[in-house]
C-alpha positions in Angstrom: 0.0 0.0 0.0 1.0 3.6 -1.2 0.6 6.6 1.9 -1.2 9.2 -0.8 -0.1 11.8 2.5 3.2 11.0 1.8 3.7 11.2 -1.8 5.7 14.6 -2.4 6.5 16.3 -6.1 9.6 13.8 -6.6 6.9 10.7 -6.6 5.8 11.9 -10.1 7.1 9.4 -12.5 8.0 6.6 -10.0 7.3 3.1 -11.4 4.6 1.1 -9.1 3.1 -2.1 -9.3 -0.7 -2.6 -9.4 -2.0 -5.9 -7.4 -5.8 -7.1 -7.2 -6.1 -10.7 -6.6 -4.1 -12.3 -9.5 -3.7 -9.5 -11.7 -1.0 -7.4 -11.6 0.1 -4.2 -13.9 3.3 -2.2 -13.7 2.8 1.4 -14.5 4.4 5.5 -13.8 2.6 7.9 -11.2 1.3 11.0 -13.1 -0.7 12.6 -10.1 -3.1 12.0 -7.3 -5.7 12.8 -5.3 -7.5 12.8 -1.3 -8.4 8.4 -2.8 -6.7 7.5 -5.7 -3.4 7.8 -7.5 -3.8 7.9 -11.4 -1.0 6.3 -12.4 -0.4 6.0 -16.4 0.1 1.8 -17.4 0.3 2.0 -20.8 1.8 4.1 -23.6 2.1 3.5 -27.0 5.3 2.1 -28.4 6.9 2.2 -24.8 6.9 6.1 -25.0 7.8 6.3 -21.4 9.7 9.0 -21.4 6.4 11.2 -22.4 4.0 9.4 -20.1 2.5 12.5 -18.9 0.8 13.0 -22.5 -0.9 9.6 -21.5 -4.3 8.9 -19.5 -3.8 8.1 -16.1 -6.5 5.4 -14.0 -7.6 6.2 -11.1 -6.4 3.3 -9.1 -6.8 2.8 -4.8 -3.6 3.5 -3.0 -3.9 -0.2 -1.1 -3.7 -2.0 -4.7 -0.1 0.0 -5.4 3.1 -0.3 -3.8 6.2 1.0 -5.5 8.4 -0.8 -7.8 11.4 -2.1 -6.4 13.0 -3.8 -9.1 
């Protein structure tokens, strides 16, 4: 689980890992809110480096945690 309270500035672009039951998604923080954290999982051609032109998901902070790898 992600603590939106402590997510600063720097957490913009930070690779995170979604998890809900057996799925599981690896995607960038673009932004977030009081309940979610939109995080962008998919851009085309593996654009990464522009994922802020990208829609973001609204996705619960106690599906994320960030990507260690």
């Amino acid at each position: 689980m992600i603590d939106i309270n402590s997510l600063t500035e720097r957490d913009v672009g930070t690779w995170v890992i979604y998890r809900k039951g057996a799925r599981t998604n690896r995607g960038r923080i673009l932004r977030w809110s009081n309940r979610y954290i939109y995080v962008v999982y998919w851009c085309a051609t593996k654009d990464w480096k522009n994922f802020k032109d990208y829609t973001a998901t609204p996705t619960p902070p106690e599906d994320l945690e960030f990507d260690m790898s």
